[in-house]
GUGU-376385 format. One record per residue: residue number from 1; residue in three letters; x negated, y, z of N, C-alpha, C in turn. Coordinates in steps of 0.001 Angstrom, whole numbers. Example, Ala and Ser with C-alpha at 12.3 -4.5 7.8 and 13.67 -1.06 7.14 Angstrom:
# residues 2
[pt 1; "ALA"; [-13190; -5690; 7800]; [-12300; -4500; 7800]; [-13200; -3300; 7800]]
[pt 2; "SER"; [-12850; -2250; 7080]; [-13670; -1060; 7140]; [-12900; 30; 7870]]
# end
This chain:
# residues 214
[pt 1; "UNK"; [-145609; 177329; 66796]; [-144800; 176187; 66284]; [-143372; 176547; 66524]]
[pt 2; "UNK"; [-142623; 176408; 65641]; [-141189; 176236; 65655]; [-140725; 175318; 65984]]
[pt 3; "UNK"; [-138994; 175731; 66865]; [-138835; 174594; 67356]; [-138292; 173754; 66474]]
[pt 4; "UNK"; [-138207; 173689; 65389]; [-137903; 172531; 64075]; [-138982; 172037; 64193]]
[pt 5; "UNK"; [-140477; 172181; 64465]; [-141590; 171849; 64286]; [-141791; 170640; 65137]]
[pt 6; "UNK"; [-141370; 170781; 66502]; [-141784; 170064; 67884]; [-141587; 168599; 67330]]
[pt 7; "UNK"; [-142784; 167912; 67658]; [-143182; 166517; 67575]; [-142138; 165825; 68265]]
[pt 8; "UNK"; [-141608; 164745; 67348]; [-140435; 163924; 67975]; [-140955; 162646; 68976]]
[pt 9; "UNK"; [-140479; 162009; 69864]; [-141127; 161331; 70633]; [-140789; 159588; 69616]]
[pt 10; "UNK"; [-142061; 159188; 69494]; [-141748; 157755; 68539]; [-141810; 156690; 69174]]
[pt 11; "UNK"; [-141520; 157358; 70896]; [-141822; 155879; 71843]; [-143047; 154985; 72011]]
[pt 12; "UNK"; [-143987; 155833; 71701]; [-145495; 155026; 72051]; [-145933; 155307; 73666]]
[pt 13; "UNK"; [-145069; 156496; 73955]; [-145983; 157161; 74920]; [-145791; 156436; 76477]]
[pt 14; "UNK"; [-145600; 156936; 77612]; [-144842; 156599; 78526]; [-143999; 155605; 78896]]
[pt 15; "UNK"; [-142918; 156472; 78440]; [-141717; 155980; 78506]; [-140804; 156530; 79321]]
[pt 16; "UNK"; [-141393; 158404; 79435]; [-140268; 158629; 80648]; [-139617; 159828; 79756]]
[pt 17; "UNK"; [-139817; 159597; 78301]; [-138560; 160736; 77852]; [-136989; 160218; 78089]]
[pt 18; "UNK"; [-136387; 161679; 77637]; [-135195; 161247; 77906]; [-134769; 160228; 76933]]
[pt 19; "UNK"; [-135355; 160922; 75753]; [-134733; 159849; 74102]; [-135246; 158363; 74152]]
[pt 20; "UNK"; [-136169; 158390; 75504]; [-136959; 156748; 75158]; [-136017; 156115; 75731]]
[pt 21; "UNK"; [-135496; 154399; 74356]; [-134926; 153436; 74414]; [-135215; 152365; 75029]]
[pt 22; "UNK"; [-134337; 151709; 75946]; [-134954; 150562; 77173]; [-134945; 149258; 76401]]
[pt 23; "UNK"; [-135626; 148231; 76049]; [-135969; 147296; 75710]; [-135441; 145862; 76774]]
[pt 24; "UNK"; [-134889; 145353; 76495]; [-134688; 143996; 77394]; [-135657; 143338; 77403]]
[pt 25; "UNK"; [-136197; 142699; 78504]; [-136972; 141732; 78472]; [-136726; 140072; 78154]]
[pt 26; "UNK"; [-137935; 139397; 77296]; [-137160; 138262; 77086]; [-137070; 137439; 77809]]
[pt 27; "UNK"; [-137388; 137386; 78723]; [-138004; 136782; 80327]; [-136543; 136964; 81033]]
[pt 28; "UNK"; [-135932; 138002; 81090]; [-134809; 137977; 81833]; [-133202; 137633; 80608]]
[pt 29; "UNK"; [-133438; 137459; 79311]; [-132498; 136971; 78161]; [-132656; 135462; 78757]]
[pt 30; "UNK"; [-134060; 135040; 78917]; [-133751; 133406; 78611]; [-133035; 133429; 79913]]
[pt 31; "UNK"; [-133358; 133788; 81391]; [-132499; 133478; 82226]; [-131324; 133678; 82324]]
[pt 32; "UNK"; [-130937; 134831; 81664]; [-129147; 134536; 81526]; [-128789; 133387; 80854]]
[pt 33; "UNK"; [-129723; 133038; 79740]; [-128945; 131920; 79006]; [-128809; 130158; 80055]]
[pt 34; "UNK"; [-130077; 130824; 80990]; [-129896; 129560; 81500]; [-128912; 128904; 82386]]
[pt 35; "UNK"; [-128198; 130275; 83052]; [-127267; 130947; 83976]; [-126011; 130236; 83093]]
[pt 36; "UNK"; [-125939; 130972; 81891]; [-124441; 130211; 81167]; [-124637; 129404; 80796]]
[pt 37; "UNK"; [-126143; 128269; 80498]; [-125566; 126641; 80036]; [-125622; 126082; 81489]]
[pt 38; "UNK"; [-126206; 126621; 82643]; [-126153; 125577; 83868]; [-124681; 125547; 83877]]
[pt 39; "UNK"; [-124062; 124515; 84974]; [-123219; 123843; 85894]; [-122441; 125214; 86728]]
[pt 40; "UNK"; [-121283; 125239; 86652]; [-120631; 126505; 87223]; [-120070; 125781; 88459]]
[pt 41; "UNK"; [-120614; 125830; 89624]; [-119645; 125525; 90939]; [-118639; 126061; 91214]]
[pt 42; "UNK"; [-117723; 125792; 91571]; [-116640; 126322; 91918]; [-116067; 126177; 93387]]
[pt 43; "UNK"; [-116715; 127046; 93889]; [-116348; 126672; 95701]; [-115028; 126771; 96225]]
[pt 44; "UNK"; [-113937; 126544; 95429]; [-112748; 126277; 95861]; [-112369; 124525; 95728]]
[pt 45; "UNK"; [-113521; 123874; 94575]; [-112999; 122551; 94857]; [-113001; 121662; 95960]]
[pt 46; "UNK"; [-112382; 120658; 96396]; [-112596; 120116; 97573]; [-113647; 118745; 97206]]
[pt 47; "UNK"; [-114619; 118760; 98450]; [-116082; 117749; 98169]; [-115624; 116517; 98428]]
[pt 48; "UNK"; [-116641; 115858; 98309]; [-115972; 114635; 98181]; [-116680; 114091; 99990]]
[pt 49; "UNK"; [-115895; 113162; 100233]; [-116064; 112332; 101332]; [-116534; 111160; 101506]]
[pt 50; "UNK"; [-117449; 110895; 102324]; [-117753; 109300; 102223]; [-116636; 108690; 103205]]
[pt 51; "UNK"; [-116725; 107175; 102582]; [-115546; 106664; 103665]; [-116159; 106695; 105148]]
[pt 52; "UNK"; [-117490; 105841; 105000]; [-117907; 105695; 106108]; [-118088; 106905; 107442]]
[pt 53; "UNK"; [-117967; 108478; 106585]; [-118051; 108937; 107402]; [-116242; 109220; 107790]]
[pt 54; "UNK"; [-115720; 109289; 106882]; [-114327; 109326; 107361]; [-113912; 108453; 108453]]
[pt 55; "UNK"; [-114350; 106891; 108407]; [-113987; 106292; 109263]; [-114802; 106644; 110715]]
[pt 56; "UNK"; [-115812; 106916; 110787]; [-116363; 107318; 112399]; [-115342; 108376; 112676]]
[pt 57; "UNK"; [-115185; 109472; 111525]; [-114201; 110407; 111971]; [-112892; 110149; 112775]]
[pt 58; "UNK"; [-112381; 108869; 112234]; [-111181; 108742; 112588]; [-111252; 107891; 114368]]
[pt 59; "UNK"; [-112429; 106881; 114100]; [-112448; 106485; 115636]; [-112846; 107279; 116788]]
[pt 60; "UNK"; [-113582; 108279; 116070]; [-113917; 109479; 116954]; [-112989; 110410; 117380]]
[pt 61; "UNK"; [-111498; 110502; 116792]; [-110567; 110774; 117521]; [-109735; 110409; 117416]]
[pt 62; "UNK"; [-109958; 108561; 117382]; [-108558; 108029; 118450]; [-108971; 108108; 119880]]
[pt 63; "UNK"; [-107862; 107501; 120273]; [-107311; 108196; 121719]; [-108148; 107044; 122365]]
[pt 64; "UNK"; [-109350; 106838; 123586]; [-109733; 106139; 124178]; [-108893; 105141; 124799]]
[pt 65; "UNK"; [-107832; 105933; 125282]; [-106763; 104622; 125949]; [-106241; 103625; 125167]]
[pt 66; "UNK"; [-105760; 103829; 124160]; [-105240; 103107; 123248]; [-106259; 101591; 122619]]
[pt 67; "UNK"; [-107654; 102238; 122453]; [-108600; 101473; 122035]; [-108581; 100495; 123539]]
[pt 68; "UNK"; [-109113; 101081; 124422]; [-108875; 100257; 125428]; [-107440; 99117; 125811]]
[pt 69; "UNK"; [-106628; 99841; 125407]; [-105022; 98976; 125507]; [-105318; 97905; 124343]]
[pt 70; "UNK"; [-105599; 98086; 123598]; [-106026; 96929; 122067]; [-107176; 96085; 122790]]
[pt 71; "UNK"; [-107916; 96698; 123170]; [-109064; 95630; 123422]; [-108806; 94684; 124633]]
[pt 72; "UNK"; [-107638; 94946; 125807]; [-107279; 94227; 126479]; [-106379; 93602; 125788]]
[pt 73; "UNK"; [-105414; 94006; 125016]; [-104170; 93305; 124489]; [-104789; 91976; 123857]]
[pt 74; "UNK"; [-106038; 92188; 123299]; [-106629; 91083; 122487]; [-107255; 89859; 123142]]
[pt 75; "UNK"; [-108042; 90427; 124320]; [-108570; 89699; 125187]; [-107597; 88990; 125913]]
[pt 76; "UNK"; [-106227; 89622; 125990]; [-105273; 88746; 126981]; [-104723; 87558; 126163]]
[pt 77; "UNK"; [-104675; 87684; 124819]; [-104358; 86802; 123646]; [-105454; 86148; 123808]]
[pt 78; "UNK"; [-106522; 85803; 123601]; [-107841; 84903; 123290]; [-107410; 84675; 124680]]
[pt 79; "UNK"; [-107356; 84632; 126166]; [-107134; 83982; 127287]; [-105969; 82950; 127437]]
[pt 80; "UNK"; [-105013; 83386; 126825]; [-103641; 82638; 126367]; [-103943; 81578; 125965]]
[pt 81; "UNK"; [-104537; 81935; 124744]; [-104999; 80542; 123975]; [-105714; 79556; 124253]]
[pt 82; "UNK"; [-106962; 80196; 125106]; [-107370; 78910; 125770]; [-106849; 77950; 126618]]
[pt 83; "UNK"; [-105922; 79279; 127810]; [-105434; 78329; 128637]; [-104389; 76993; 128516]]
[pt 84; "UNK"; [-103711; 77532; 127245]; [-102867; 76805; 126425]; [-103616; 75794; 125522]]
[pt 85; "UNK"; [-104853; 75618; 125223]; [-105621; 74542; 124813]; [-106123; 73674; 125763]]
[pt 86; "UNK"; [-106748; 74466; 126903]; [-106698; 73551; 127925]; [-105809; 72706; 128506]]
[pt 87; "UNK"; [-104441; 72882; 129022]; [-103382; 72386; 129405]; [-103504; 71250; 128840]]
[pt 88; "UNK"; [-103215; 71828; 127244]; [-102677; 70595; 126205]; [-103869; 69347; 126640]]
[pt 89; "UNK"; [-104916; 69973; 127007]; [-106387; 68999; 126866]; [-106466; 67956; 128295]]
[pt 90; "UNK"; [-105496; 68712; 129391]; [-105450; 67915; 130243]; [-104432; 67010; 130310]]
[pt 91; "UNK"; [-103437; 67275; 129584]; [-102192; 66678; 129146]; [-102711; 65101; 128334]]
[pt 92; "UNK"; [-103720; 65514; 127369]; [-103884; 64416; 126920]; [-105155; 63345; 127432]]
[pt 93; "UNK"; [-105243; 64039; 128536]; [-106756; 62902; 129114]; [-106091; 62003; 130003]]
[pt 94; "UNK"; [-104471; 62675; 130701]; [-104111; 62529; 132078]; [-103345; 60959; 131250]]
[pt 95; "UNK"; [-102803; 61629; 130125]; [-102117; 60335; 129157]; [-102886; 59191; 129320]]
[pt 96; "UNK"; [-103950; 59412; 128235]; [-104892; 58234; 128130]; [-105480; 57662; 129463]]
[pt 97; "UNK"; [-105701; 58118; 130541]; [-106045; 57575; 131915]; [-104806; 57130; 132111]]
[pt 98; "UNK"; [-103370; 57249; 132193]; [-102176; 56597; 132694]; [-102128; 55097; 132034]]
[pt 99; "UNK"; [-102435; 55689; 130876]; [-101856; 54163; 129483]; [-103434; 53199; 129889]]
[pt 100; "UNK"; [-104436; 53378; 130281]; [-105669; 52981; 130493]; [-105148; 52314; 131368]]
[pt 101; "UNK"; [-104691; 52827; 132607]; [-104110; 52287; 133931]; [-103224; 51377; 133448]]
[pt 102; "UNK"; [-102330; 51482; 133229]; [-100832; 50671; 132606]; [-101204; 49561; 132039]]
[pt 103; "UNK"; [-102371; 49653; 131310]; [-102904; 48230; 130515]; [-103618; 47232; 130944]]
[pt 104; "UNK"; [-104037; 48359; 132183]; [-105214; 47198; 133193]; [-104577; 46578; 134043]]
[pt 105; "UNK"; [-103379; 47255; 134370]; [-102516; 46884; 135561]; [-101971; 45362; 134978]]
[pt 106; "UNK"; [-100948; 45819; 133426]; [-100445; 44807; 132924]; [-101413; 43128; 132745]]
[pt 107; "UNK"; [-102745; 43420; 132605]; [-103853; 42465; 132189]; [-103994; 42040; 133273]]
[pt 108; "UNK"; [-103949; 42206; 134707]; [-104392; 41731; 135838]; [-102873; 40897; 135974]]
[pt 109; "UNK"; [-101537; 41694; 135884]; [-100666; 40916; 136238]; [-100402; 39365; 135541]]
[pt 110; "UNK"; [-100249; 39526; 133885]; [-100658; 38393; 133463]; [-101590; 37137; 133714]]
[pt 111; "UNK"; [-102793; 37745; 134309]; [-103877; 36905; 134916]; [-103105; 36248; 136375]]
[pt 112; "UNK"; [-102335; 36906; 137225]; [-102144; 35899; 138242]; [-100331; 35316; 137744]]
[pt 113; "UNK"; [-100049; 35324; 136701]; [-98870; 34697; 136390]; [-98967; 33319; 136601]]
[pt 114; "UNK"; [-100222; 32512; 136482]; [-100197; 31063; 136700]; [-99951; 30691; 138198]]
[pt 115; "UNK"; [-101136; 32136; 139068]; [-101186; 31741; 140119]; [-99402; 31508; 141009]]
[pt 116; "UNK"; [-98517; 32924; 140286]; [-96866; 32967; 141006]; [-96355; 31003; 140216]]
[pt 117; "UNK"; [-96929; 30664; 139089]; [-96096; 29573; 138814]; [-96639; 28287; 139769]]
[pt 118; "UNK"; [-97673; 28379; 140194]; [-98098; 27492; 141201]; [-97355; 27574; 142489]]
[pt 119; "UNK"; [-97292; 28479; 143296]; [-96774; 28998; 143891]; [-95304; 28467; 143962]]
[pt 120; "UNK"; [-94372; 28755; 142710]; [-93246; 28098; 142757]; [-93233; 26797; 142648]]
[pt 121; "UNK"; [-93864; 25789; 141867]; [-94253; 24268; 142114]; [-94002; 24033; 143364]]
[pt 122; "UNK"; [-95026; 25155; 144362]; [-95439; 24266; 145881]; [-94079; 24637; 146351]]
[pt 123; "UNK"; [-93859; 25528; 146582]; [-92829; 26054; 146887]; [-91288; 24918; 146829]]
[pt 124; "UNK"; [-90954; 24799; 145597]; [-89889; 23971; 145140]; [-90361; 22536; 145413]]
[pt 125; "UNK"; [-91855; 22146; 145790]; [-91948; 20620; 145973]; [-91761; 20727; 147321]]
[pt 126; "UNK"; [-91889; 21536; 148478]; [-91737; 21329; 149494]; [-90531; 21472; 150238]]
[pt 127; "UNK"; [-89776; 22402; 149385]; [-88439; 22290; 149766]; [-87752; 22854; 151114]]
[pt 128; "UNK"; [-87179; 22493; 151484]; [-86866; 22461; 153122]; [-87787; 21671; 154258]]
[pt 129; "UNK"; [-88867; 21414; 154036]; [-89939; 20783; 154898]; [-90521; 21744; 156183]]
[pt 130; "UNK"; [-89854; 21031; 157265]; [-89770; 22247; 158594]; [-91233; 22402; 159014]]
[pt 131; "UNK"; [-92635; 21686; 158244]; [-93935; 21588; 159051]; [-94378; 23376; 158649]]
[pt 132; "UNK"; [-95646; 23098; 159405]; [-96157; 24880; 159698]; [-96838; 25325; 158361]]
[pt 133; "UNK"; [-97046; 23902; 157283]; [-97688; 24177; 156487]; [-97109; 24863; 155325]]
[pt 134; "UNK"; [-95903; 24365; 155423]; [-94696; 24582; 154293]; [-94202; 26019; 154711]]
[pt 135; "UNK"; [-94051; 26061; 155805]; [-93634; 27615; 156110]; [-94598; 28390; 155622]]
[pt 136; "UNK"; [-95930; 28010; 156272]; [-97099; 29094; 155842]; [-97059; 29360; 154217]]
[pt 137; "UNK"; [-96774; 28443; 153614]; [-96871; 28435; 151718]; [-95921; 28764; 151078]]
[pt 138; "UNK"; [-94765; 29023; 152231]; [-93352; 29797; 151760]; [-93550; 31403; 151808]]
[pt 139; "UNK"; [-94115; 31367; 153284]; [-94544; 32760; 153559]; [-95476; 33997; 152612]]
[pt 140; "UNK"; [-97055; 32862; 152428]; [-97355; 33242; 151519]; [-96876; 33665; 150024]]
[pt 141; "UNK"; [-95823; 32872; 149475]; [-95855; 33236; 147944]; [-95060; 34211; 148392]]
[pt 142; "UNK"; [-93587; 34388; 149143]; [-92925; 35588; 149513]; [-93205; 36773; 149490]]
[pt 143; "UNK"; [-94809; 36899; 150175]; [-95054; 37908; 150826]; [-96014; 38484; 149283]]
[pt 144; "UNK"; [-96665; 37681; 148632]; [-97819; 37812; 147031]; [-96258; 39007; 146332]]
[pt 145; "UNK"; [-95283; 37833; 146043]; [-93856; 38640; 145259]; [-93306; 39828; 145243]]
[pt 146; "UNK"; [-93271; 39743; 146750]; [-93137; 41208; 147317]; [-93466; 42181; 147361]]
[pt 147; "UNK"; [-95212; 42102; 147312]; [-95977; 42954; 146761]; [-95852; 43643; 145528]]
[pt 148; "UNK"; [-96278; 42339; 144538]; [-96236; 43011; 142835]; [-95019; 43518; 142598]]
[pt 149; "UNK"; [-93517; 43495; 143123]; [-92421; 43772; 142764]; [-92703; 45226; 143153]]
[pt 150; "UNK"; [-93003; 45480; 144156]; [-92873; 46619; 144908]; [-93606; 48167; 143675]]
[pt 151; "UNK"; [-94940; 47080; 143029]; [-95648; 47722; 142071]; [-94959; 48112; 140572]]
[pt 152; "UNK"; [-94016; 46744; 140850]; [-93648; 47419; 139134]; [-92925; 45916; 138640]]
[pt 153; "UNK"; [-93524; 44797; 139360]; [-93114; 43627; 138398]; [-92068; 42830; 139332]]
[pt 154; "UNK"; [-91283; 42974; 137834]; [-89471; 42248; 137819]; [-89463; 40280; 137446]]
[pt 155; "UNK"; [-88948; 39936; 138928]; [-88944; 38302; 137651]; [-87950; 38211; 137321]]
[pt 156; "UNK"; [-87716; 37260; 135970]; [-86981; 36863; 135544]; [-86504; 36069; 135536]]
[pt 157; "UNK"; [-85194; 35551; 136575]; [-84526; 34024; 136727]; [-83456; 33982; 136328]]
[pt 158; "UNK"; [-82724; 33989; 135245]; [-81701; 34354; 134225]; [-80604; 32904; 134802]]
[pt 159; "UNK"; [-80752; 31970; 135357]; [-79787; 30886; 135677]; [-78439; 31434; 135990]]
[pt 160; "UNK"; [-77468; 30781; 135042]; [-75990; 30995; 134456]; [-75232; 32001; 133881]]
[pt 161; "UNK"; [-76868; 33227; 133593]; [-76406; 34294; 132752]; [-76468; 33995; 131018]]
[pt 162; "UNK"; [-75895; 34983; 130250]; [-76342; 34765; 129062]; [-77269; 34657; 128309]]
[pt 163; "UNK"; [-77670; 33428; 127230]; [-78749; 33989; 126552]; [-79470; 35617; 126309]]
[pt 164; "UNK"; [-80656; 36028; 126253]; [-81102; 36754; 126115]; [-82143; 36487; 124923]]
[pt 165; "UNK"; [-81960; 36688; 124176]; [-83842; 36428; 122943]; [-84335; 37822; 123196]]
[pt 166; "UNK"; [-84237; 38520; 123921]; [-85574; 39572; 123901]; [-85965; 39358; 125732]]
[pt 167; "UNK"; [-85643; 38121; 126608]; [-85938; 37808; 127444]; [-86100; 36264; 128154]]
[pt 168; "UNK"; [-85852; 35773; 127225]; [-85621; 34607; 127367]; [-86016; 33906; 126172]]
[pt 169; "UNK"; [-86882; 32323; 126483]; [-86617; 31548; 125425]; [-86282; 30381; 125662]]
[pt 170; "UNK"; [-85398; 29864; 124664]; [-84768; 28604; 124695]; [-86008; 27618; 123903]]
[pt 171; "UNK"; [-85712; 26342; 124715]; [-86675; 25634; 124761]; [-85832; 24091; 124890]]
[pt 172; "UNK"; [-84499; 23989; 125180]; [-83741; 23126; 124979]; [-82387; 23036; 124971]]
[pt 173; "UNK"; [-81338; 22616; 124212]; [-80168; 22704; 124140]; [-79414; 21751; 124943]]
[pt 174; "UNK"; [-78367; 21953; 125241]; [-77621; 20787; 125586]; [-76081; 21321; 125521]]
[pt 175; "UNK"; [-74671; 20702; 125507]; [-73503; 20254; 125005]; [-73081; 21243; 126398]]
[pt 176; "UNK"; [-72016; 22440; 126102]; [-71116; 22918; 127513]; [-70245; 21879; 128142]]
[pt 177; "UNK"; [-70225; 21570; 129428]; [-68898; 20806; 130105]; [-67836; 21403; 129483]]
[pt 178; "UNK"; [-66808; 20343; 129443]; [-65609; 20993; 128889]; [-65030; 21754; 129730]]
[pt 179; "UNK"; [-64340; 22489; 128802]; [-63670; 23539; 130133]; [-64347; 24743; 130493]]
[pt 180; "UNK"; [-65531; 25197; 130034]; [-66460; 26016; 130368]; [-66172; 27204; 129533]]
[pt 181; "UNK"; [-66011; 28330; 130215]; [-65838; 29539; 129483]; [-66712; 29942; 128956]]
[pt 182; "UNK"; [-66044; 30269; 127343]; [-67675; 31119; 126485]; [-67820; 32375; 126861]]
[pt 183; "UNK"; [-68832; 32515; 126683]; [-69721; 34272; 127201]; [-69122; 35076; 126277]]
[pt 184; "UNK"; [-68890; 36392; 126617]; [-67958; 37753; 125933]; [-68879; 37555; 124559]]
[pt 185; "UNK"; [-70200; 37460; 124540]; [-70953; 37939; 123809]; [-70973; 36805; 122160]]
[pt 186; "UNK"; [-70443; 35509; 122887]; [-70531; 34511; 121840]; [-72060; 33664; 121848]]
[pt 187; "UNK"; [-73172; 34045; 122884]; [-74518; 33418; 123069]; [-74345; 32416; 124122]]
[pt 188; "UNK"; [-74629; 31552; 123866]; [-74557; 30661; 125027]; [-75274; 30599; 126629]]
[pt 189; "UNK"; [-75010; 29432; 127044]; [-75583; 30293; 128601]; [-76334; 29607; 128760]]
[pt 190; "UNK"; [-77359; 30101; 129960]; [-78871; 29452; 130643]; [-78219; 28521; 131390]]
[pt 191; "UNK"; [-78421; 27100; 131019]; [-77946; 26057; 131675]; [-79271; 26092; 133101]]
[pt 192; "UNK"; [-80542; 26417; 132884]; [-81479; 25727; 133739]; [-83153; 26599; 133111]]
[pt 193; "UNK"; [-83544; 27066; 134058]; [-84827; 27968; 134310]; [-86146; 26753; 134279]]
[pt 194; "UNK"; [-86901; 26796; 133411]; [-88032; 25605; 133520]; [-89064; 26418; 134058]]
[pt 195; "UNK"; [-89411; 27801; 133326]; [-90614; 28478; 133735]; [-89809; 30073; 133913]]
[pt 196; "UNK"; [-89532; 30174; 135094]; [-89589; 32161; 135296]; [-90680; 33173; 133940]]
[pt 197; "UNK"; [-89439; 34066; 133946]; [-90213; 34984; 133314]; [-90331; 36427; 133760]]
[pt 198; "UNK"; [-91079; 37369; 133236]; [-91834; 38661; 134493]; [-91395; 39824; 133344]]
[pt 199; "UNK"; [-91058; 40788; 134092]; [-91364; 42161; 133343]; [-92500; 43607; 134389]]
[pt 200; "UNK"; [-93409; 43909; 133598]; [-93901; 44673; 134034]; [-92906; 45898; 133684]]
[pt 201; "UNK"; [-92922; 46814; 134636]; [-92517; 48336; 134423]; [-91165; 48454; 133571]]
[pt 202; "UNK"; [-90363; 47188; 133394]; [-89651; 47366; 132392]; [-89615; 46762; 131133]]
[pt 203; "UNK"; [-90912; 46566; 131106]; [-91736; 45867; 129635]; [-91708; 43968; 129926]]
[pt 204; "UNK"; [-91192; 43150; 129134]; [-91002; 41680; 129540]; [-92852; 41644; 129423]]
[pt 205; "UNK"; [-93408; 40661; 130014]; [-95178; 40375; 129802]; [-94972; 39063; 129374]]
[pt 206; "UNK"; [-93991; 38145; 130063]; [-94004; 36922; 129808]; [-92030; 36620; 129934]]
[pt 207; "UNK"; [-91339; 36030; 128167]; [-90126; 35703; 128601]; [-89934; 34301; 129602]]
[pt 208; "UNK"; [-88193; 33940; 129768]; [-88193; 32942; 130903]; [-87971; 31804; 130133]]
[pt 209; "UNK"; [-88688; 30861; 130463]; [-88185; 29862; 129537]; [-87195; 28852; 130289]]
[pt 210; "UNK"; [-86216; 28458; 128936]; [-84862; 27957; 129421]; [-84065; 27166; 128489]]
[pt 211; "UNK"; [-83545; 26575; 129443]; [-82361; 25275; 128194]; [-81219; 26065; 128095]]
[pt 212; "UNK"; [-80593; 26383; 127501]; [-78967; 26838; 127289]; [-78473; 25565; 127007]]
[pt 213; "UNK"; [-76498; 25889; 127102]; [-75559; 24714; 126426]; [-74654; 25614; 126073]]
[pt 214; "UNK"; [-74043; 25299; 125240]; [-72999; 25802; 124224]; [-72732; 25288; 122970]]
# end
């Protein structure tokens, strides 16, 4: 055989001539294709974060002291406040027990107002009467007066001062002697006291009743 003759290789055989052509497989075509339609990552982008973990992150390195300085700072505020609600709370019980007091006090004094006007009756009917009995009933109302004054209650015996209408009421008029000087004020004057009048604490309970002339 000549070498023009020599059988050409038609690629049935082997496959280990030199002239034999390599074939791609389609098995490894489809996977490239799958390679270029997937999703291309790009590991330079930055991922994303959850907050929640951001935030543990961040309490996880704040500074312990600080958290601690806040959590007292807060607690010393919520202590403030109470104590400052309380105060106010005793402030207003101590009130209402005073004004409670003040009203009971005033209600009892009114209640023995008849007993001081009796008192002055006996008193003024007996007069200068030197017996032990009259002393004793002088003594007594003296000593009743003395008391409640001491507490709080003012009487009121307004004789030859000026009218007063927020202490006094007139209850009869009568004509000035001539010659009688008028009051700065232009009100006429307490000619004569029929019934004393009282002030608790300042407060009139009962005005005085009285004749003026002018």
């Amino acid at each position: 055989m000549t070498f023009g003759d020599e059988p050409r290789n038609s690629g049935d055989g082997d496959g280990t001539g030199a002239g034999t052509a390599s074939v791609p497989d389609p098995d490894d075509m489809q996977g490239d294709d799958a390679v270029v339609d997937g999703e291309v990552l790009d590991d330079d982008a930055p991922a994303e974060v959850d907050e929640g973990d951001a935030t543990a992150a961040d309490a996880a390195e704040a500074d312990p002291l600080e958290v601690a300085q806040a959590e007292r700072d807060e607690y010393l505020d919520s202590l403030r406040r109470l104590q400052a609600e309380f105060e106010n709370y005793k402030k207003r019980v101590s009130k209402q027990q005073s004004d409670q007091s003040s009203r009971a006090a005033a209600s009892l004094v009114e209640k023995l107002l008849p007993v001081l006007d009796a008192l002055d009756l006996a008193t003024d009917h007996v007069g200068d009467a030197g017996t032990d009995e009259a002393k004793a009933l002088v003594a007594a109302s003296g000593l009743l007066h003395g008391v409640l004054e001491k507490e709080g209650l003012e009487r009121v015996d307004p004789q030859g001062e000026e009218f007063d209408p927020t202490a006094h009421e007139a209850v009869a008029h009568q004509p000035a002697p001539e010659g009688t000087e008028a009051t700065a004020s232009g009100e006429p004057r307490v000619a004569q006291v029929m019934r004393a009048g009282y002030r608790w604490h300042g407060t009139v309970v009962r005005p005085a009743m009285v004749m003026v002339e002018g």
